[in-house]
One Martini backbone bead per residue (centre of mass of N, CA, C, O) as a GRO file, in nm:
protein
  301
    1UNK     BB    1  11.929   9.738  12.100
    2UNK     BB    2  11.607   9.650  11.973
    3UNK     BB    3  11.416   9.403  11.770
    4UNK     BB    4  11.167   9.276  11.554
    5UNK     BB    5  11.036   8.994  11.381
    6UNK     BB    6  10.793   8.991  11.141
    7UNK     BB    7  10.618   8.670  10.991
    8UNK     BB    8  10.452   8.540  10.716
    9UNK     BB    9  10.475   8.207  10.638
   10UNK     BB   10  10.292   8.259  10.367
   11UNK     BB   11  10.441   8.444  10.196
   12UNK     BB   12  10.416   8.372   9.872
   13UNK     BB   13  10.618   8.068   9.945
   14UNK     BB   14  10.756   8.039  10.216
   15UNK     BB   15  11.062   8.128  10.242
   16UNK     BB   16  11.103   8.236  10.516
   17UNK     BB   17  11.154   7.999  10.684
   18UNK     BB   18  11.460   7.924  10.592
   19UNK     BB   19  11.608   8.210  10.695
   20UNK     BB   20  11.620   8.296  10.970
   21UNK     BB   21  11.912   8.272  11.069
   22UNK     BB   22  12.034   8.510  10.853
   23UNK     BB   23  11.820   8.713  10.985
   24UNK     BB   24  11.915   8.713  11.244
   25UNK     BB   25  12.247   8.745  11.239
   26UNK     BB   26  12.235   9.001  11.080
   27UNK     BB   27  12.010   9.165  11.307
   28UNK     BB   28  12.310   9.155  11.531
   29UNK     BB   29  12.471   9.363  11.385
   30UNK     BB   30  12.259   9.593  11.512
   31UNK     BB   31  12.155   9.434  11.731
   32UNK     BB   32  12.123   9.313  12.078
   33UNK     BB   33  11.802   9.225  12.018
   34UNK     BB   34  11.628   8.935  11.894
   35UNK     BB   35  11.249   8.894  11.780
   36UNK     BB   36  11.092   8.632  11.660
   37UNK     BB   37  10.775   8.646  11.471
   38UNK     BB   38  10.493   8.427  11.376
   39UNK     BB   39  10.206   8.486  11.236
   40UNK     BB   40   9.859   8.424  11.297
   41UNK     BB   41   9.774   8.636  11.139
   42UNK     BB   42   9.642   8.962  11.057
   43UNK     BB   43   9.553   9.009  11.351
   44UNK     BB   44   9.808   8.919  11.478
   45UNK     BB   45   9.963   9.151  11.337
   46UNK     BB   46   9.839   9.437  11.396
   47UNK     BB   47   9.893   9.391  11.708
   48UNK     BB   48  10.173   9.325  11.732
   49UNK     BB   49  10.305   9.617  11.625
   50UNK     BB   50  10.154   9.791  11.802
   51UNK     BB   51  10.310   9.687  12.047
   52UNK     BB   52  10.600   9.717  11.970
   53UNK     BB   53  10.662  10.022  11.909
   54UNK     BB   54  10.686  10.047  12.249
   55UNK     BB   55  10.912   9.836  12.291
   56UNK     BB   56  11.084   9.892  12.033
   57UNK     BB   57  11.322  10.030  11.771
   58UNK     BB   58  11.230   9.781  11.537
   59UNK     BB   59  10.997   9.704  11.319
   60UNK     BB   60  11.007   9.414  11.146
   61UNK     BB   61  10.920   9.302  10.808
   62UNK     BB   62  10.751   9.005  10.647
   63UNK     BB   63  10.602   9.054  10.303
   64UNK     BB   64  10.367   9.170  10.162
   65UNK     BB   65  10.158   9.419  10.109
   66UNK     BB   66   9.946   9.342  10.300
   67UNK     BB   67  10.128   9.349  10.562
   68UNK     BB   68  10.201   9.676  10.545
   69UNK     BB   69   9.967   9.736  10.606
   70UNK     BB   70   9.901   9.563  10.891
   71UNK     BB   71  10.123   9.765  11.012
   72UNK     BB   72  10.017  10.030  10.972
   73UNK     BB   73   9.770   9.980  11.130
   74UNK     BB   74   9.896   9.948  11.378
   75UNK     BB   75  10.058  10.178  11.440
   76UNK     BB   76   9.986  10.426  11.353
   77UNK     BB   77  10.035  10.720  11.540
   78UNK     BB   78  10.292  10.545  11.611
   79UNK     BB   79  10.643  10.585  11.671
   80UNK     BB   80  10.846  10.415  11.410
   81UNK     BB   81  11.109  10.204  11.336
   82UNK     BB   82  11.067  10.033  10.973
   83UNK     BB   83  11.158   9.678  10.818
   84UNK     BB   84  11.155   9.570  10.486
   85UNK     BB   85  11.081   9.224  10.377
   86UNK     BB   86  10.985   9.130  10.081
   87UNK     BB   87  10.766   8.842   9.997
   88UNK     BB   88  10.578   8.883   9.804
   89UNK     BB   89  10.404   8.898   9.449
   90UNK     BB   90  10.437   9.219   9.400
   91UNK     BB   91  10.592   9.438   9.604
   92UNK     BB   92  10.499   9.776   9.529
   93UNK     BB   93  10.668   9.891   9.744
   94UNK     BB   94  10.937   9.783   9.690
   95UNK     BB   95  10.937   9.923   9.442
   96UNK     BB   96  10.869  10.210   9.491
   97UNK     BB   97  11.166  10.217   9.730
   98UNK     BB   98  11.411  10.002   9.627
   99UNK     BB   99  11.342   9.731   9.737
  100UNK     BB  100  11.454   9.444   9.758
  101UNK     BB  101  11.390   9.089   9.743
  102UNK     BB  102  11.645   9.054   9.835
  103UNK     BB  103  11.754   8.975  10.122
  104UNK     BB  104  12.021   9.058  10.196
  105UNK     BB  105  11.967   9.346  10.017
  106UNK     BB  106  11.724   9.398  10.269
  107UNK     BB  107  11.906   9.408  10.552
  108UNK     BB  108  12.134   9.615  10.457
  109UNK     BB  109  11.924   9.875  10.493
  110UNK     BB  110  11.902   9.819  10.798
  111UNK     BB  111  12.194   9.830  10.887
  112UNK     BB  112  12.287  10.101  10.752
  113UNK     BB  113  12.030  10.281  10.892
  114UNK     BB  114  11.854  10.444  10.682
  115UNK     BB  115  11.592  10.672  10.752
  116UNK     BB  116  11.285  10.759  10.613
  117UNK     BB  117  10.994  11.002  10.583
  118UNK     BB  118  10.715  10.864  10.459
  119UNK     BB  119  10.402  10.823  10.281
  120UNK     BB  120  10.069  10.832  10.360
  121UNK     BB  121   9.766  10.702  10.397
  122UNK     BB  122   9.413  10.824  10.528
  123UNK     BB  123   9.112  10.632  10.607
  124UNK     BB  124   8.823  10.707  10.713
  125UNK     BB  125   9.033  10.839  10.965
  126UNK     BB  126   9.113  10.505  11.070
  127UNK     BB  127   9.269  10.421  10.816
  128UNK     BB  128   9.534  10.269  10.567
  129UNK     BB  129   9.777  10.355  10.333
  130UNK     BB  130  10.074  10.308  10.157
  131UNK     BB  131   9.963  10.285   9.783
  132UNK     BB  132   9.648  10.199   9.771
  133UNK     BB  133   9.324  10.292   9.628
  134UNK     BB  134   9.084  10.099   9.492
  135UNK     BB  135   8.838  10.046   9.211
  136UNK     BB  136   8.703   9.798   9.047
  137UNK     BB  137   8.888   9.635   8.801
  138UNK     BB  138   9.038   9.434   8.881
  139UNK     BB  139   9.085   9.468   9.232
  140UNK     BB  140   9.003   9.184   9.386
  141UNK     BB  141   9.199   8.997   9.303
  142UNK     BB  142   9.394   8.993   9.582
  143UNK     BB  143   9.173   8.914   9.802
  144UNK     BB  144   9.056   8.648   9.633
  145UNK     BB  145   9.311   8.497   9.607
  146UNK     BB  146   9.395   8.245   9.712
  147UNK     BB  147   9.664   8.176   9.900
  148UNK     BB  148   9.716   7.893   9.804
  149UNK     BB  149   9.771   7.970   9.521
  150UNK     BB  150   9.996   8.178   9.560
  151UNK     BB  151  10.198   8.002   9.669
  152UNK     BB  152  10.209   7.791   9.401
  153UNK     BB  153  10.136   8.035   9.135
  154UNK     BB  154  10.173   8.315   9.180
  155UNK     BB  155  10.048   8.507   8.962
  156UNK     BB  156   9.880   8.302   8.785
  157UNK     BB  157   9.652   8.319   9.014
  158UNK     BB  158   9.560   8.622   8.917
  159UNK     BB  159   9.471   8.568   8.651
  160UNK     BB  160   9.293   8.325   8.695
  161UNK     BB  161   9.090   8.483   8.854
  162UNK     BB  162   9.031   8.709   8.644
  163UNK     BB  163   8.882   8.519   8.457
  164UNK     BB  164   8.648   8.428   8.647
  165UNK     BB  165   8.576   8.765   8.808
  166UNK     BB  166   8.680   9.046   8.587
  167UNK     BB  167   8.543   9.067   8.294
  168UNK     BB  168   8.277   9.294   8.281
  169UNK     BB  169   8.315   9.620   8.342
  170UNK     BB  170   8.132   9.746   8.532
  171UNK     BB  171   8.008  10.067   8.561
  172UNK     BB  172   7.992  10.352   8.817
  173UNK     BB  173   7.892  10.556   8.994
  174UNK     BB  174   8.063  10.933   9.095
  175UNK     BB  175   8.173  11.151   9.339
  176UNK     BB  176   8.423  11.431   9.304
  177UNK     BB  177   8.668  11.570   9.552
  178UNK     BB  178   8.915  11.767   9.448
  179UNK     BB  179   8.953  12.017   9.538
  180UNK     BB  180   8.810  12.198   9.279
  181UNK     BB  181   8.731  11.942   9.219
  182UNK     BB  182   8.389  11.869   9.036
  183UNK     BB  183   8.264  11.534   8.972
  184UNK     BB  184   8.100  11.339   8.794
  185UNK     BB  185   8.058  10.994   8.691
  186UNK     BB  186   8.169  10.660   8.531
  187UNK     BB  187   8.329  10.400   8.619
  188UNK     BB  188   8.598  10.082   8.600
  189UNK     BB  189   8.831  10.282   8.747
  190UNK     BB  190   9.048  10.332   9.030
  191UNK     BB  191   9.345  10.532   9.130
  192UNK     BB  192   9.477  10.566   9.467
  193UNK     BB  193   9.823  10.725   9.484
  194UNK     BB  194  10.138  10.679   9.663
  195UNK     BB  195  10.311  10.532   9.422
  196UNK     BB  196  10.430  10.357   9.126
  197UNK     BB  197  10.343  10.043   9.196
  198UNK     BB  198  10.116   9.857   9.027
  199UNK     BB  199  10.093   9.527   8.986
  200UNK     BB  200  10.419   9.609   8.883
  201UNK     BB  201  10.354   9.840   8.759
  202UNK     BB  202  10.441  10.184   8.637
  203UNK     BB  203  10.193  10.409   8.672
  204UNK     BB  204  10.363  10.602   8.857
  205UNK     BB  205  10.646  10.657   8.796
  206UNK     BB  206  10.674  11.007   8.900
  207UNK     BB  207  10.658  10.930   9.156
  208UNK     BB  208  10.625  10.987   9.515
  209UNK     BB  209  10.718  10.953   9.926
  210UNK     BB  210  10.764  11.274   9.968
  211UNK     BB  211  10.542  11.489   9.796
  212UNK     BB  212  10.259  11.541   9.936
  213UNK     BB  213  10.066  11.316   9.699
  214UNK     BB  214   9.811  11.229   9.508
  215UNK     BB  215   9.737  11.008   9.231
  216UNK     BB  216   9.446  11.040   8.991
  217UNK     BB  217   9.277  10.756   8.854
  218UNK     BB  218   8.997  10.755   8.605
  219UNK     BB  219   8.806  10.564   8.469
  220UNK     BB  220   8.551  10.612   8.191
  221UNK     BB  221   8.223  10.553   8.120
  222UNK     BB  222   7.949  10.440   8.051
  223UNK     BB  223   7.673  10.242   8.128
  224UNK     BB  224   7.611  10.059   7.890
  225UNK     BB  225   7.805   9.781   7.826
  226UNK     BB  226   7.907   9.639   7.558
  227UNK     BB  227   8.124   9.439   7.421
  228UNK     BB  228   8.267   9.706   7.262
  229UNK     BB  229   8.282   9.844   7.575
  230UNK     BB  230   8.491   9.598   7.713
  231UNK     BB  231   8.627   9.560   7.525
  232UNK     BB  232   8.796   9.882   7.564
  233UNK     BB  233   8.828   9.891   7.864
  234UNK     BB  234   9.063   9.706   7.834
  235UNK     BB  235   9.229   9.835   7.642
  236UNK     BB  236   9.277  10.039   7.886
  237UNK     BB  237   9.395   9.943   8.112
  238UNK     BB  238   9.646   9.791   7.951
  239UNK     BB  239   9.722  10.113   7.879
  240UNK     BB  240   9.789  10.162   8.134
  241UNK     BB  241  10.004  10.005   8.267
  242UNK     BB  242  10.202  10.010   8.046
  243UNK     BB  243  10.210  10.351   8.060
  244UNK     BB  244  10.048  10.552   8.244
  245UNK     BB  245   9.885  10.829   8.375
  246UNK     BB  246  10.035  11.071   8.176
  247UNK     BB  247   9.835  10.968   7.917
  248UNK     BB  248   9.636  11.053   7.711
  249UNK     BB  249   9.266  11.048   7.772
  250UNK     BB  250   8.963  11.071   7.767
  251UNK     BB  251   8.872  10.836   7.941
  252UNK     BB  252   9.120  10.980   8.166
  253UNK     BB  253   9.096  11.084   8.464
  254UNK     BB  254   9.324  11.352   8.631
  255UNK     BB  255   9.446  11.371   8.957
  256UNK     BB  256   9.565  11.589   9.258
  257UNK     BB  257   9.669  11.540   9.614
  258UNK     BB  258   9.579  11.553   9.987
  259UNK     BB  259   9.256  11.516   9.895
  260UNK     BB  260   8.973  11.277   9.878
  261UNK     BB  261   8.626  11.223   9.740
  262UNK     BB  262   8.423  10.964   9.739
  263UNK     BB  263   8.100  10.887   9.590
  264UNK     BB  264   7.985  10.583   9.653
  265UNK     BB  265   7.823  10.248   9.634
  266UNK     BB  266   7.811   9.996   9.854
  267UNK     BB  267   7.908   9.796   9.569
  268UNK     BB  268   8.132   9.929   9.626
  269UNK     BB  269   8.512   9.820   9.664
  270UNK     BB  270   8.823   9.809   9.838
  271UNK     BB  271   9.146   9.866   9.787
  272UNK     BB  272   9.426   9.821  10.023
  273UNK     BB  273   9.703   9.693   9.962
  274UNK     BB  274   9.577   9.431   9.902
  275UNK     BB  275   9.281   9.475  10.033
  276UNK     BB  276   9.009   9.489  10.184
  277UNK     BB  277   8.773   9.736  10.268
  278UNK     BB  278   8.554   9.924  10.207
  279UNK     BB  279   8.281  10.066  10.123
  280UNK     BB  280   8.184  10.302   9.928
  281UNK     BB  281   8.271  10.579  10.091
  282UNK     BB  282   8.541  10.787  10.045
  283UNK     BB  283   8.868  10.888  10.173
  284UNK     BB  284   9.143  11.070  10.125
  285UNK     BB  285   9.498  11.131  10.302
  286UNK     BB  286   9.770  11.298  10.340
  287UNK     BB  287  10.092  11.207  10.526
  288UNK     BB  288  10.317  11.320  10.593
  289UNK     BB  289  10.581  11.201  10.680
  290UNK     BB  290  10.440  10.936  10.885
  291UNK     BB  291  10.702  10.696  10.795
  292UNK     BB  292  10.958  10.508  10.939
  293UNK     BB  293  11.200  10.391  10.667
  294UNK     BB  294  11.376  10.194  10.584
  295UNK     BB  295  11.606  10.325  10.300
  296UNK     BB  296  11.793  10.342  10.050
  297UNK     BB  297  12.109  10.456   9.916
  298UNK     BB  298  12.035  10.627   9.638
  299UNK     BB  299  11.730  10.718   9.641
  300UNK     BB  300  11.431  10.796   9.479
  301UNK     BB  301  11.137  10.843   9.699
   0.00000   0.00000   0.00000
């Protein structure tokens, strides 16, 4: 058996660049031949994953969410099994699936050879998502702060991101479809979700990575939001994240499904996996048990 293994030398604060020889040694205890490869950008991650899908057993990767999303967005409909060692700075799917960031103890999981077959989603058609697409605030957060700032600063830059840029909390008109459910709304956030953990928080606590469903949280507000309407937005956002979308909340409209249509203005931008995605409107579709990965024994995913 063969595998490569993908990593981002910038993911995080660069510490795999360190790591490669334990990484290299570790999975030839389990493959017969690895084959190391340092992404040269976002689309050379993307592309090399399609290309290895055909070529190895085992498509091996590190780096962060945005990393998983374009490994997943390479692989597409081809059958591959991928292994995940988190090195990025939220790591929310490796939150969501118990893969630890510990490299020794994410390497494990790979060697132990256990993989199943978990939940992503499908965006508009021909785009993937494998645990969030949201819009409104904060959500520009990921992809807009400076990578070199996050090698350097760790969360600290998303912080201080958040405070330069995301701070108006302004509402925007939508129209949603999800099953028998259709309402027009005004929102400041939305979260759809097929993960645990968003931004760190288990905002979705609840949920699985097999159960066929996504969960959407859509906090609405009126058109106008003055001083005291962007507090409330406030902290009706910091009580989402804290408490989770199963909490009672006139504010938080709450749905669930394998299929989902949001129709907004294309000054709506969606953040998909911690990465820039689509304007306007979304569509997003539930792929059951779509992707093989390597992931822990004994744990509920």
């Amino acid at each position: 058996m063969k595998c490569i293994f993908l990593y981002n030398p910038n993911s995080g604060k660069g510490k795999i660049k360190n790591r490669l020889s334990f990484i290299e040694r570790t999975l030839k205890t389990r493959y017969d031949e690895v084959v190391l490869y340092a992404t040269k950008s976002a689309e050379d991650m993307r592309k090399k994953a399609s290309e290895s899908a055909e070529v190895y057993d085992a498509v091996i990767f590190s780096g962060g969410d945005g990393s998983f999303h374009l490994v997943l967005g390479g692989i597409g409909e081809k059958k591959a099994t991928l292994g995940y060692l988190p090195s990025g700075t939220a790591n929310d799917v490796a939150r969501s699936l118990g893969i630890p960031k510990n490299p020794k103890k994410a390497l494990k999981i790979i060697t132990d050879g256990r993989s199943e077959k978990v939940d992503c989603m499908r965006i508009n058609k021909t785009g993937y998502a494998m645990y969030i697409a949201a819009a409104g605030a904060f959500t520009s957060v990921t992809y807009s702060t400076p990578q070199k700032k996050k090698k350097r600063l760790g969360w600290l830059a998303y912080a201080l991101q958040c405070l330069k840029k995301n701070m108006k909390f302004n509402s925007f008109p939508i129209e949603v479809i999800c099953g028998e459910e259709r309402c027009r709304e005004r929102a400041v956030l939305i979260l759809i979700m097929n993960g645990r953990s968003v931004a760190g928080f288990p905002v979705n606590k609840e949920a699985s990575m097999r159960d066929g469903r996504m969960e959407i949280a859509i906090l609405r507000e009126r058109e106008a939001l003055d001083f005291w309407g962007r507090v409330r937005a406030f902290f009706q956002i910091v009580h989402l994240f804290l408490h989770g979308c199963k909490n009672t909340n006139r504010h938080l409209l709450r749905l669930s499904g394998d299929r989902i249509s949001i129709y907004a203005d294309e000054s709506v931008v969606w953040d998909l996996d911690g990465e820039r995605g689509d304007a306007g409107n979304i569509e997003a579709e539930l792929l059951a048990k779509h992707v093989n990965l390597f992931v822990p024994k004994n744990k509920k995913i």
